[in-house]
N, C-alpha and C positions, 0 to 999 in steps of 0.2 A: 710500491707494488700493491699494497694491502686496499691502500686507496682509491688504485684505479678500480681493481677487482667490485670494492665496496659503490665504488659509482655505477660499475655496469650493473651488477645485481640491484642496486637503486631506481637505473635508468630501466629494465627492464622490468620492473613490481609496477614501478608508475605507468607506463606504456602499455601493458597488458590491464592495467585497472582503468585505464582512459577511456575505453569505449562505454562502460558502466558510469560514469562520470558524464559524460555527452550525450547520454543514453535519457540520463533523469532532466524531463522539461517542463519546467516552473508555472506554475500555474496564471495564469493572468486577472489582471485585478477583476473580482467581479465571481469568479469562476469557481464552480462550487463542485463537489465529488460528491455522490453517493456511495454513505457507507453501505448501504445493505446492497447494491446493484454494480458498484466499481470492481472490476478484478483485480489482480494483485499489482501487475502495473500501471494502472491509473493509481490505486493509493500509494504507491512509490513514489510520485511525485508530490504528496504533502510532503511538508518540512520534516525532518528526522523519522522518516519511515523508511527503511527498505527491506526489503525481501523476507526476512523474518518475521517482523512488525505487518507486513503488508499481510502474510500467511497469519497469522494468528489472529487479523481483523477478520479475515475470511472464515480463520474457523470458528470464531468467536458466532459471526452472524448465524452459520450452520448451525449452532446450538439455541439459538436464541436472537432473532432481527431484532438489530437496536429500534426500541421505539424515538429517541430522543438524542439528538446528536451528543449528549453528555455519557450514553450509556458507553460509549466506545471505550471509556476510562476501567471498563474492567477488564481490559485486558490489556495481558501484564508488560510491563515497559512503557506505557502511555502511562502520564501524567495530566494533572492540572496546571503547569506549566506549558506542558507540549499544548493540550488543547485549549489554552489561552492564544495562543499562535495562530492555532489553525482553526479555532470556531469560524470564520468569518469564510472558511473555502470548505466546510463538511455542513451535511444534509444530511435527511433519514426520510427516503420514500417508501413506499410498498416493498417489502422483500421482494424479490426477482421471483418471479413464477417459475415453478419447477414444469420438467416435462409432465403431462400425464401420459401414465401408460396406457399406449394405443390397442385397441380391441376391437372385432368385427362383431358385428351381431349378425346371428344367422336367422334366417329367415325360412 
């Protein structure tokens, strides 16, 4: 009885976590992500990012746009092993242009 109970509540963690699993789609060779310009789910699709990892690359740039695809190592949970992995799929363009605030001139 214990076991069936421990499969359904198994069969059900995995089946509700599947769509996040089907969700992340792998980058193709070649194919490179901006860090200062990608939002949180395109850097989900590097190797060992998600959600977390993905928001704290973002808040990272808000304080400071990586100049150098190495800058990204300062923030925290990224390694020199992780980006051993992923150098060859990250880039560092122009930070994203913000809005400017719109104004009328009167005349």
């Amino acid at each position: 009885m214990r076991r069936a109970l421990l499969a359904a509540v198994l069969a059900t963690v995995l089946l509700s976590a599947a769509p996040a699993f089907a969700a992340k789609k792998g980058l193709a060779p070649g194919e490179r992500i901006d860090l200062n310009r990608a939002n949180a789910a395109e850097l989900m699709r590097l190797p060992g990012v998600g959600e977390k990892r993905a928001q704290a690359i973002v808040a990272q740039r808000t304080k400071q746009p990586f100049r150098r695809p190495e800058d990204v190592l300062t923030v925290k949970g990224l390694g020199p092993a992780w980006f051993a992995k992923v150098k060859a799929n990250v880039a560092v363009g122009a930070p994203a242009a913000r809005a400017a605030p719109t104004t009328t001139a009167r005349r």
